[in-house]
N, C-alpha and C positions, 0 to 999 in steps of 0.2 A: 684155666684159660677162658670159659664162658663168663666167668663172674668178670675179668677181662671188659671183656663184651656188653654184656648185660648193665654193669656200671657207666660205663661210655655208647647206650643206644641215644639217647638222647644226641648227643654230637654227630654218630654215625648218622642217623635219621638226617640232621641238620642238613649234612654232608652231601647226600643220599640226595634230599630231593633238589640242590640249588645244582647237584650234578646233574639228576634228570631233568631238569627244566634246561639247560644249557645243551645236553645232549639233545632232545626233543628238537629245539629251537633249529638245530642243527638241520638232524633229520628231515625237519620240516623245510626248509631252506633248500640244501643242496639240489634234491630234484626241479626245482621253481629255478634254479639257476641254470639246470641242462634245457628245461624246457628254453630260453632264453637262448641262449648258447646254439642251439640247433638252429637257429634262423640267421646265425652269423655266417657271413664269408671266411673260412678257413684263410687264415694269417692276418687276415683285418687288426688294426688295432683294437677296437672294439674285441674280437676274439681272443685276442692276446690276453685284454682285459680281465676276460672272464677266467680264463684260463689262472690267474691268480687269485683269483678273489676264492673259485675255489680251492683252489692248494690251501691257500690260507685258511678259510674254514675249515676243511678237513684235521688240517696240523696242528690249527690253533685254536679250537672249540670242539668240536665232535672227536676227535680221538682221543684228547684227555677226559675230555667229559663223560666218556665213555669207560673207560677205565677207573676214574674215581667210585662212578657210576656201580660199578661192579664192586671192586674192592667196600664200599662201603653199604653195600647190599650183601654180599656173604658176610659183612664181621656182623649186620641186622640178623640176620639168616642164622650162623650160629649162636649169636648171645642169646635167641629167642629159640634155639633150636627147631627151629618152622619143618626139619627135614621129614618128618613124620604127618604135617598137613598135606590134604589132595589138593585142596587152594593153590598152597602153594607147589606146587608140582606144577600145574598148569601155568601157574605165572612164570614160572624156572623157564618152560619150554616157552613161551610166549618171549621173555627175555634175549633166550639166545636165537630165535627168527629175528628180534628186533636187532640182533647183533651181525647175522647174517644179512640180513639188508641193508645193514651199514657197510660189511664189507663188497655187496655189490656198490654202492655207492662211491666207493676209495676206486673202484676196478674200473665205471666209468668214469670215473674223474682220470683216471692213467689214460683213459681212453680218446679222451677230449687235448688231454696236456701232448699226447700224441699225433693231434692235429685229424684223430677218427672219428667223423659223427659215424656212431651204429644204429644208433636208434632214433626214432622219431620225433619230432616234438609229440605226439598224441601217449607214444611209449611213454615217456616222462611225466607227463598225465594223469596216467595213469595208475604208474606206483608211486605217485606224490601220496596216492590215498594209504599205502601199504600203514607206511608209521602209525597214522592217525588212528586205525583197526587195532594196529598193536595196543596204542597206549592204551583207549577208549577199555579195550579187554581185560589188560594189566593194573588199571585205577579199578576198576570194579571190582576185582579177581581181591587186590588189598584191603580195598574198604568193607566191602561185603562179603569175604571169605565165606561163600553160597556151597561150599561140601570140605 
């Protein structure tokens, strides 16, 4: 099954980053769109507006892209069998925070499609920077495998 793997990293890799760049893209996005969204009048068209554009992005960019994302970072992960690097150990867990943020991201967007500002424009701000830390950490942690 690794040789599998191993034979087809090239494609995975291919796979891997046009899905990380897509997810990113994402990621980076969505919060830039709540910060926006919080200065609208609840039911405005304008509101309403927003209200799609993120569904949209969540369902039809950053949720697949995230999932290819994965799937084609474990078949890298086993063909190269990386389980035994500390590198990669750290990027694993860096991964799943950056997955975690994404699922808060789906939870205020329910939040918004609900007609609930909860948070601030400044909140949105704020963790606009979260992804950019992830990535910044996760490109190092790959290229420079530093332990």
């Amino acid at each position: 099954m690794i040789d599998f793997f191993a034979e087809y990293y090239r494609w995975f890799l291919s796979l891997h980053i046009m899905a990380v760049i897509s997810w990113m893209a994402g990621m980076f996005y969505m919060p830039r769109l709540f910060v926006y969204h919080t200065r609208l009048e609840v039911g405005s068209e304008a509101f309403e507006m927003f209200k799609e554009m993120e569904r949209k992005l969540i369902r039809m960019i950053i949720n697949p892209a995230m999932i290819v994302t994965w799937i084609a970072g474990l078949c890298m992960a086993f063909g190269q069998d990386l389980w035994s690097e500390h590198w990669f150990h750290v990027k694993f867990l860096a991964v799943i925070i950056m997955s975690g943020f994404h699922g808060f991201l789906s939870r205020w967007r329910r939040q918004f499609a609900r007609d609930e500002i909860v948070h601030s424009e400044r909140f949105y701000r704020q963790v606009n920077e979260i992804p950019t830390v992830l990535m910044i950490g996760i490109v190092l942690l790959v290229i420079l495998k530093p332990f």
